[in-house]
C-alpha positions as CSV (number, residue, x, y, z in Angstrom):
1,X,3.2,-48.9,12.5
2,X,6.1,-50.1,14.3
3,X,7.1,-48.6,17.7
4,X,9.9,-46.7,16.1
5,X,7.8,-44.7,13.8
6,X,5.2,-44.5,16.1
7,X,8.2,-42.8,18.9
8,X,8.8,-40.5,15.9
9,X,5.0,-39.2,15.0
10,X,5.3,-38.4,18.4
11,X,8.3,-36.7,19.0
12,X,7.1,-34.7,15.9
13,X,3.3,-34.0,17.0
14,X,4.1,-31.4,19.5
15,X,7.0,-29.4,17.6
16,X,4.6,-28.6,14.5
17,X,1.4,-28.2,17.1
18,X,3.2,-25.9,18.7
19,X,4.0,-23.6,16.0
20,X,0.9,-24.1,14.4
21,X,-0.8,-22.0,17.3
22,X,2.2,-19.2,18.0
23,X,1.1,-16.6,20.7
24,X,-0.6,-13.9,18.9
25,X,0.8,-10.6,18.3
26,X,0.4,-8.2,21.0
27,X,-2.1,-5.3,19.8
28,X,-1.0,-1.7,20.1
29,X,-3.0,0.5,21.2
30,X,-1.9,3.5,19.4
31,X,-3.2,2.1,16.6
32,X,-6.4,1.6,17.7
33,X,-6.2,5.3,18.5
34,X,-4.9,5.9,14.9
35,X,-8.1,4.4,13.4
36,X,-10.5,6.2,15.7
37,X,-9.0,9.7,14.6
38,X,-10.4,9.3,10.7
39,X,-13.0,11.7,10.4
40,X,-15.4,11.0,7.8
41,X,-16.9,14.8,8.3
42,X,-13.0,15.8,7.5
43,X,-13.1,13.8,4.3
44,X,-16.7,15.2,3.2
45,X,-14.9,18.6,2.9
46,X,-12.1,17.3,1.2
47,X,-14.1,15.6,-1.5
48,X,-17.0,18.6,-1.7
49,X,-14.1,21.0,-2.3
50,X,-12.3,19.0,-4.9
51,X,-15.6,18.8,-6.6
52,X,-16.3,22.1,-6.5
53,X,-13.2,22.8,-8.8
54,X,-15.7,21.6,-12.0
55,X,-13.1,19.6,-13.8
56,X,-9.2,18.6,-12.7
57,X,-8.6,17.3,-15.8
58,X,-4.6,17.4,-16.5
59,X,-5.3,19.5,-19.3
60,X,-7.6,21.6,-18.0
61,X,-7.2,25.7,-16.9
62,X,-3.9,26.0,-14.3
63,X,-4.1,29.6,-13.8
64,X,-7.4,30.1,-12.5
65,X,-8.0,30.4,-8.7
66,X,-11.3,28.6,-9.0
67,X,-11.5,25.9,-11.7
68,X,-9.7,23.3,-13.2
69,X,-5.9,21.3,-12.1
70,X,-4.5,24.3,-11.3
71,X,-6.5,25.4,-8.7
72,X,-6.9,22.3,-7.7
73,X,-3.5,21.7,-6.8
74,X,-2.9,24.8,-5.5
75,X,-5.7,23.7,-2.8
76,X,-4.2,20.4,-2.0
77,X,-1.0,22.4,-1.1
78,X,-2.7,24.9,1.0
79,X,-4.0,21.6,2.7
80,X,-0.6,20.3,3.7
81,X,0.9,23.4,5.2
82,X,-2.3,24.3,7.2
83,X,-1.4,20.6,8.9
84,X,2.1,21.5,8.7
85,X,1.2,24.7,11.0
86,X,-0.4,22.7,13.4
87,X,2.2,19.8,14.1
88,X,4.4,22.7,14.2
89,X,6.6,22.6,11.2
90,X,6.5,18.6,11.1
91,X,5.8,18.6,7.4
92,X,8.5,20.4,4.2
93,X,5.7,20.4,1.4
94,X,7.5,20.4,-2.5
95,X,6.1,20.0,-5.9
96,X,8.2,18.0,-8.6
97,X,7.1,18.6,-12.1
98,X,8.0,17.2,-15.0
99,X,6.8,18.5,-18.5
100,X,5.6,15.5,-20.5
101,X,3.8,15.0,-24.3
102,X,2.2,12.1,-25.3
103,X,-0.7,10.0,-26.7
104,X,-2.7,11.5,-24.4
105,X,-0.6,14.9,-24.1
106,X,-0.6,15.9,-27.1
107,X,1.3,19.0,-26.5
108,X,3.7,19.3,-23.8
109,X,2.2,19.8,-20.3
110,X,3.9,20.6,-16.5
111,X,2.5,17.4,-14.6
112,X,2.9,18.8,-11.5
113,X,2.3,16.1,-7.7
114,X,2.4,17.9,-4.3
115,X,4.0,16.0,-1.7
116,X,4.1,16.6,2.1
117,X,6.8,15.0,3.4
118,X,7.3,13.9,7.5
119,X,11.2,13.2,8.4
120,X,11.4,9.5,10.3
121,X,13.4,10.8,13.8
122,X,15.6,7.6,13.9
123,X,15.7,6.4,10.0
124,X,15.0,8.8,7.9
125,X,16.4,7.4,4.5
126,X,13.4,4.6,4.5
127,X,10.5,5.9,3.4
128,X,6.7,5.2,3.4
129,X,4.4,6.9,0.8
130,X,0.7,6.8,0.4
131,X,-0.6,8.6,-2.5
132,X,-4.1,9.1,-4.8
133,X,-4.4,11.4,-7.8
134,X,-5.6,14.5,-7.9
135,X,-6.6,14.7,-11.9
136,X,-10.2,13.8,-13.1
137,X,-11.4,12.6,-16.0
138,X,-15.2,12.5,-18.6
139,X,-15.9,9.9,-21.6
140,X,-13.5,11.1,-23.5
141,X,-10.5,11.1,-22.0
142,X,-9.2,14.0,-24.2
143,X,-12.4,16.5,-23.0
144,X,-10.4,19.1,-20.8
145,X,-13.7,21.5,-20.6
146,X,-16.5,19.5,-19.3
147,X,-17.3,19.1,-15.9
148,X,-15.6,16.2,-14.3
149,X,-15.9,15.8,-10.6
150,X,-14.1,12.8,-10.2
151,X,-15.5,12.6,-6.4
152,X,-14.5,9.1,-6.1
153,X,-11.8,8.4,-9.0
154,X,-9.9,9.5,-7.3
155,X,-11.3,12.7,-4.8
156,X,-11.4,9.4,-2.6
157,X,-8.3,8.5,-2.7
158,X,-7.0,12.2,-2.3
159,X,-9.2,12.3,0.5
160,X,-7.2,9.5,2.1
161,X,-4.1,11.2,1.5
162,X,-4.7,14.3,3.0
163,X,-6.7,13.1,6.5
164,X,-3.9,10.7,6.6
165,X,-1.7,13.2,7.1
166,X,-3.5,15.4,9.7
167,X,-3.7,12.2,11.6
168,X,0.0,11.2,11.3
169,X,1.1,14.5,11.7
170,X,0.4,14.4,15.3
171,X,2.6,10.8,15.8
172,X,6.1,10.4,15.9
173,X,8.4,7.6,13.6
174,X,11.3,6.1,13.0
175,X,11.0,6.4,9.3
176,X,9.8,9.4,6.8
177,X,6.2,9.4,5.7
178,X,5.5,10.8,2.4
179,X,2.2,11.9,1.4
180,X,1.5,12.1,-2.0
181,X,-1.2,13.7,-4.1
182,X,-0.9,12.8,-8.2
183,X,-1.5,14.3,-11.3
184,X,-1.7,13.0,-14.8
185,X,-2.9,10.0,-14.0
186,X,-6.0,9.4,-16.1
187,X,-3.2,10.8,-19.2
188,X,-0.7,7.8,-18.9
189,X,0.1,7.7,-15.2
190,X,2.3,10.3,-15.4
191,X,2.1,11.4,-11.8
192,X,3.5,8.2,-10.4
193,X,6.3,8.2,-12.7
194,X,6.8,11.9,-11.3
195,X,6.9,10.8,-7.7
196,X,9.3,7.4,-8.6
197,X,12.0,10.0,-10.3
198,X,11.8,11.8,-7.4
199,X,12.0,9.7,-5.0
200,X,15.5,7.9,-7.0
201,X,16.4,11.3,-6.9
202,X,16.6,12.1,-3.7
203,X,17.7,8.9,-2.6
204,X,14.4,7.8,-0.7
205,X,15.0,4.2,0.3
206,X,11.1,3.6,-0.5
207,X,9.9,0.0,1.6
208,X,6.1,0.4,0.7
209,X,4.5,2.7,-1.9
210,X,-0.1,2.3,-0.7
211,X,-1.4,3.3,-3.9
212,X,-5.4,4.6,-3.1
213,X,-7.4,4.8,-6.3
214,X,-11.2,4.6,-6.5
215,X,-11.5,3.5,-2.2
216,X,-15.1,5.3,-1.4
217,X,-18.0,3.3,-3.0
218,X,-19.7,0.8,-1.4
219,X,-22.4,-0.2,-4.2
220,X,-21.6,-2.4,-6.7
221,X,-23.1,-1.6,-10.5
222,X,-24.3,-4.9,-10.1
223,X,-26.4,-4.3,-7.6
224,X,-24.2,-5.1,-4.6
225,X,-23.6,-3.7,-1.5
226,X,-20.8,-4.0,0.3
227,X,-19.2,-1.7,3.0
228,X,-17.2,-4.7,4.8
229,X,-14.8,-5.6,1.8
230,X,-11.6,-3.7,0.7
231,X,-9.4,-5.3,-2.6
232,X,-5.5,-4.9,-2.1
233,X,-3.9,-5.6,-5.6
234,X,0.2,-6.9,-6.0
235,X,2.1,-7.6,-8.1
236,X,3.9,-11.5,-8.0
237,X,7.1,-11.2,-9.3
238,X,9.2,-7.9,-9.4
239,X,8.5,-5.6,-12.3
240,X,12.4,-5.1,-12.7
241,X,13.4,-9.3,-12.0
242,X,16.9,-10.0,-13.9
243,X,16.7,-13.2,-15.9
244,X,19.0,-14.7,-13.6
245,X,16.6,-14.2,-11.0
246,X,13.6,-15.1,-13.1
247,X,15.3,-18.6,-13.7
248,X,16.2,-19.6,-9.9
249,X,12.7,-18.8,-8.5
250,X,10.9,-20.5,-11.4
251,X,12.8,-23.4,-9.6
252,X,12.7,-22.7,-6.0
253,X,9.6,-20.4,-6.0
254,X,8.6,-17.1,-5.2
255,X,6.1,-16.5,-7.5
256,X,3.5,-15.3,-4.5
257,X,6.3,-13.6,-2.6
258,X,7.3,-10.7,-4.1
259,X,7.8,-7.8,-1.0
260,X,4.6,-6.0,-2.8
261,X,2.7,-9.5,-1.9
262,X,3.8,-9.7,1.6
263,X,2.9,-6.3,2.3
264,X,-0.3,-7.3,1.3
265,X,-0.6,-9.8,3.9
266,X,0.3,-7.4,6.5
267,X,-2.2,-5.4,5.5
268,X,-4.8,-8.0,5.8
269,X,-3.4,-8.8,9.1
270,X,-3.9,-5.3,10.2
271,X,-7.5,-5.3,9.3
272,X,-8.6,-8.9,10.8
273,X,-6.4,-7.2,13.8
274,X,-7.6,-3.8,14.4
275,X,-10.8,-3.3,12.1
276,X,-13.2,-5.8,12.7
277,X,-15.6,-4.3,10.5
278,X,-13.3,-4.4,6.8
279,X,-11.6,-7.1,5.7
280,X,-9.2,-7.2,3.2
281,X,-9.3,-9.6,0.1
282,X,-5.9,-9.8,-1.5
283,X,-5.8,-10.0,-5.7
284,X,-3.0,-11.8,-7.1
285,X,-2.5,-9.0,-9.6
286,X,-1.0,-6.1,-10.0
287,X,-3.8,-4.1,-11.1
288,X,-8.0,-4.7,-11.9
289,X,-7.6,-6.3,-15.7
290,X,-6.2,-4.8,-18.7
291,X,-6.0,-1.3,-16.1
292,X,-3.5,-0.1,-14.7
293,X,-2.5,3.2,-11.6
294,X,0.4,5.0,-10.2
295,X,1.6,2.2,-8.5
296,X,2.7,0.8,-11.8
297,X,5.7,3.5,-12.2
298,X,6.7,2.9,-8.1
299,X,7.1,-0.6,-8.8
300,X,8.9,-0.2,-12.3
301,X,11.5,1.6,-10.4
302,X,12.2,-0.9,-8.2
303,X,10.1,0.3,-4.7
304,X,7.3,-2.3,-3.8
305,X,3.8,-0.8,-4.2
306,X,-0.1,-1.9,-3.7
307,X,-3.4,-1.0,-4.8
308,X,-6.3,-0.1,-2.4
309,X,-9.5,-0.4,-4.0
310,X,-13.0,-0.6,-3.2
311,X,-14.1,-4.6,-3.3
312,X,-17.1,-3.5,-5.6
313,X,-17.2,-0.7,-8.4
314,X,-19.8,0.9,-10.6
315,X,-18.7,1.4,-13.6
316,X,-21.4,3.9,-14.4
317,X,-19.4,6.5,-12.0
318,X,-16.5,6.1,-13.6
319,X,-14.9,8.0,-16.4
320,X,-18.8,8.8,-17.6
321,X,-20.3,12.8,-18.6
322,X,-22.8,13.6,-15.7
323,X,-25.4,12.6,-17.3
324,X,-28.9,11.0,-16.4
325,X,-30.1,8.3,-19.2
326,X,-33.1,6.4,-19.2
327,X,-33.2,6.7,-15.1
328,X,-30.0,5.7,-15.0
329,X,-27.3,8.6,-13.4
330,X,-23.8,8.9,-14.6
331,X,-21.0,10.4,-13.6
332,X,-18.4,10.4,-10.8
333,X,-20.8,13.0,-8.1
334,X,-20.1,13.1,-4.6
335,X,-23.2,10.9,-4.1
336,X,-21.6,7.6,-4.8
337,X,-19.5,8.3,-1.9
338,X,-20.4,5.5,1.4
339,X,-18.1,8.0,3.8
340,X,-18.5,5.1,6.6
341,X,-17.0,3.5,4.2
342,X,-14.6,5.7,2.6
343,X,-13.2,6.1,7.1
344,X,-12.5,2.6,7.3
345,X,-10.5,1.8,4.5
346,X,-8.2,5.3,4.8
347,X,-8.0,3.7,9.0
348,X,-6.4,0.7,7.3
349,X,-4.1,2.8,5.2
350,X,-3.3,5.0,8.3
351,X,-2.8,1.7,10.4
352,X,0.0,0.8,7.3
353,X,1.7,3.5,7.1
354,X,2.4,3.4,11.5
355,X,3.2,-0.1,11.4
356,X,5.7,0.3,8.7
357,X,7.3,3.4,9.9
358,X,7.3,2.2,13.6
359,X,8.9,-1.1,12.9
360,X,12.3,-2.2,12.1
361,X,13.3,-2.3,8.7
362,X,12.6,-5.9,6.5
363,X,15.4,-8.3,6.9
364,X,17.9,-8.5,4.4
365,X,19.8,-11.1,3.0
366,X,17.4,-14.1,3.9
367,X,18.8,-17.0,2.7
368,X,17.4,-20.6,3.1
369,X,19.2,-23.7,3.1
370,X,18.6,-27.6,3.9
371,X,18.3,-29.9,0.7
372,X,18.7,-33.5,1.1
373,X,17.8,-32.7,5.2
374,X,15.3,-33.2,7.5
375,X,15.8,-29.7,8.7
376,X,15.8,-25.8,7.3
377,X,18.1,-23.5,8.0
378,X,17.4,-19.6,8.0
379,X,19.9,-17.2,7.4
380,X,19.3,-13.2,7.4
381,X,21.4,-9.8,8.0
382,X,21.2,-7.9,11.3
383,X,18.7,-5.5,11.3
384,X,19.1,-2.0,13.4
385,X,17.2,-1.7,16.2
386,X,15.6,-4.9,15.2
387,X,14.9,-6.7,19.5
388,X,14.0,-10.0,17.8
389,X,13.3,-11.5,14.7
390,X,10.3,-13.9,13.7
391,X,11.0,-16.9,11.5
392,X,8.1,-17.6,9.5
393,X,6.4,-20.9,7.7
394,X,4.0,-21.6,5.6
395,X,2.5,-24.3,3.4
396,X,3.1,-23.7,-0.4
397,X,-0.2,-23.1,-1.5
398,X,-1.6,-20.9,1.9
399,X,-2.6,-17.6,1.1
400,X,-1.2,-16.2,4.3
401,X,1.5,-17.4,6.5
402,X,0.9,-19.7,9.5
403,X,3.3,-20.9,11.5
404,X,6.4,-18.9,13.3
405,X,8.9,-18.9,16.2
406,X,10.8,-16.2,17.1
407,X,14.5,-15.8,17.6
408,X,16.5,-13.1,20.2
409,X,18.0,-9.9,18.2
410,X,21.2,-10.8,18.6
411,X,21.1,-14.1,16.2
412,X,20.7,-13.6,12.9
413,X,20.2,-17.6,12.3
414,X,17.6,-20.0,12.8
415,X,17.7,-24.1,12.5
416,X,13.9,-25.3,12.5
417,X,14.4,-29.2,13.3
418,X,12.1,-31.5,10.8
419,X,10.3,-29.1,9.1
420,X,11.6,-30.1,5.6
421,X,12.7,-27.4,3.4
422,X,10.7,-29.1,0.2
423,X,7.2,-29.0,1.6
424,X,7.2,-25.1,2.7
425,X,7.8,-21.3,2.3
426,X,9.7,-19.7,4.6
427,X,10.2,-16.0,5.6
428,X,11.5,-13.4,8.2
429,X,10.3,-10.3,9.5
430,X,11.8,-8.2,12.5
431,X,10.2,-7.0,15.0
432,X,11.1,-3.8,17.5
433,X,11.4,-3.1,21.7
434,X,7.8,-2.5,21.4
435,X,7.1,-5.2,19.4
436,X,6.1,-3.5,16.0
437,X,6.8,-6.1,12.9
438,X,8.4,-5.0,10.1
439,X,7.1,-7.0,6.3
440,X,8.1,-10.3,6.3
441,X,10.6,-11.3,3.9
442,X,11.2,-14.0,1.5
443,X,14.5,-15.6,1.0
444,X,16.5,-14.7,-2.3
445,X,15.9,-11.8,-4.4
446,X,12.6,-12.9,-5.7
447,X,11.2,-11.4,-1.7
448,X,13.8,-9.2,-1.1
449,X,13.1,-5.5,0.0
């Protein structure tokens, strides 16, 4: 190697060392207070009373004060203003409905979703929901009379919903939490598709939709056990992507990007940062195979969504008459529920939902630019109340993002000398005063938010 290459390796060595080890992100402490609140006891209740409605099928009795949907619902709503009373008003609770037929409807039906809904105090048009559905199901998905406890599919994610908010409810944010029970979901996934209208309706700007569905079971069918593993599903490329779009990030990439994907990572890095106990493994999907949940209808309008499930299921639980067979028990029963378990993985969706709404919106208009260069050049919009930004850089085939270097709020541009625009993905995020990061964004419309 000549001297002059050898001057350059160099030279080089200590730029990309550098970023290679950035200065981790400063923990916050509220949200280690945030995950030690989640009460499993609270989430016991929550479950045992949902059970105890015998079946929430969507088809099932709504006028009775004790069984079936109705009731049900009716419950979940007496839920949210009780924790509305004591954050003293913070919560305006409302029901949309929509009445819907179809192949599983086959005459029409009120799918009804109750909603609790926290104001942000500085941005209140952006909006982060979590939501679980309330409905239940047996074998056959049309049996609106047998008992169907659905204690974990999806009393679970319910559960999450609802202790969520008591939790929240006690914080203050810069954007609106929305807290979201479903119905209709086991019918055609009606419920989301309720919520998504809504929320287009009402001009919610939604950034992240955390979709908990089947989040308390610990023990595999297969025999394993696992309390230590949650899956996050996302969708790669944007449900609604024009063809124009399609056809310039075939080319220049973005297939791992979309914002659902990258709020995936952030909730990975939430869990390696504050839950040392769960870790999150990411599914390049948008849903489990050939199934589907009410995130699909979220991100078919356009709002980026995950998936929270459990890292193992038993199938036998699921969508099964309570039923005992040969030894073997089926049947969705409160028993399959690990409520160690079921804490952590609603801490993590807490965690989410206060690092979204505490940090600056995502960065818009990230544009990238350096063909032909031995240097990239990172271009985004100013972001309100944004105190930096964080330029982000990966290798193209890294699950999560490595290397970074931040840049003052008042820029809105960053050079990064020989890093070559060819061999990398690139993204920005921005961070708040108190150093809360937002999402991080990929350039083009492929990442956008």
């Amino acid at each position: 190697m000549s001297l002059h290459h050898l001057s350059r390796v160099l030279l080089l060595f200590p730029i990309l060392a550098a970023a290679a080890e950035p200065a981790p992100p400063a923990s916050q402490p509220v949200l280690f207070e945030i995950a030690g609140r989640i009460s499993p006891e609270a989430q016991r209740q929550t479950i045992e009373q949902l059970v105890g409605f015998g079946t929430r099928h969507t088809l099932s009795d709504t006028r009775s004060a004790t069984r079936g949907i109705g009731a049900a619902r009716r419950w979940v709503q007496s839920r949210f203003e009780a924790i509305a009373r004591d954050c003293n008003g913070c919560l305006t609770v409302v029901t949309p409905s929509q009445t819907v037929s179809g192949e599983r409807i086959p005459a029409p039906v009120a799918i009804v979703d109750v909603v609790a809904i926290q104001p942000g105090s500085s941005d209140p048009d952006r909006v982060i929901v979590i939501s679980g559905h309330l409905d239940s199901r047996v074998s056959d998905v049309m049996n609106a009379r047998s008992d169907a406890p659905g204690a974990n599919d999806d009393g679970s994610g319910v559960a999450a919903v609802l202790e969520t908010a008591r939790v929240l409810s006690h914080y203050r944010f810069a954007a609106t939490l929305v807290y979201a029970a479903l119905s209709g979901e086991e019918q055609g996934l009606y419920g989301g598709k309720v919520l998504a209208d809504y929320a287009q309706a009402q001009h919610w700007q939604v950034e992240a939709d955390l979709n908990n569905d089947i989040i308390g079971n610990s023990h595999g069918g297969n025999g394993s056990i696992d309390n230590t593993v949650v899956r996050i599903f996302s969708e790669g490329t944007k449900s609604g992507e024009s063809l124009d779009d399609a056809k310039y990030r075939r080319y220049h990439g973005g297939e791992v990007d979309s914002p659902s994907r990258n709020l995936a990572r952030m909730m990975a890095t939430l869990a390696e940062r504050y839950l040392p106990d769960l870790r999150v493994r990411m599914v390049y999907r948008t849903d489990r195979y050939g199934r589907g949940g009410d995130q699909v209808p979220m991100l078919e309008a356009g709002f980026p969504a995950i998936r929270v499930t459990e890292g193992h299921e038993d199938y036998r639980h699921q969508h099964q008459d309570v039923r005992n067979e040969a030894g073997v028990r089926y049947g969705d029963t409160i028993d399959g529920i690990d409520f160690r378990y079921l804490t952590r993985v609603t801490a993590l969706d807490a965690l989410g939902m206060a690092q979204l709404a505490s940090a600056p919106r995502p960065p818009g208009g990230v544009t990238i630019d350096g063909a032909v260069s031995y240097d990239t050049h990172i271009k985004w919009n100013a972001v309100p109340d944004a105190a930096r930004y964080r330029v982000w850089w990966r290798d193209t085939t890294a699950p999560q993002w490595q290397y970074s270097r931040d840049v003052a709020g008042t820029d809105t541009e960053l050079v990064l000398r020989d890093v070559v625009i060819d061999d990398w993905f690139f993204g920005v995020s921005a961070i708040s005063a108190d150093g809360f990061e937002s999402p991080i964004v990929f350039p083009g419309a492929a990442g956008s938010f």
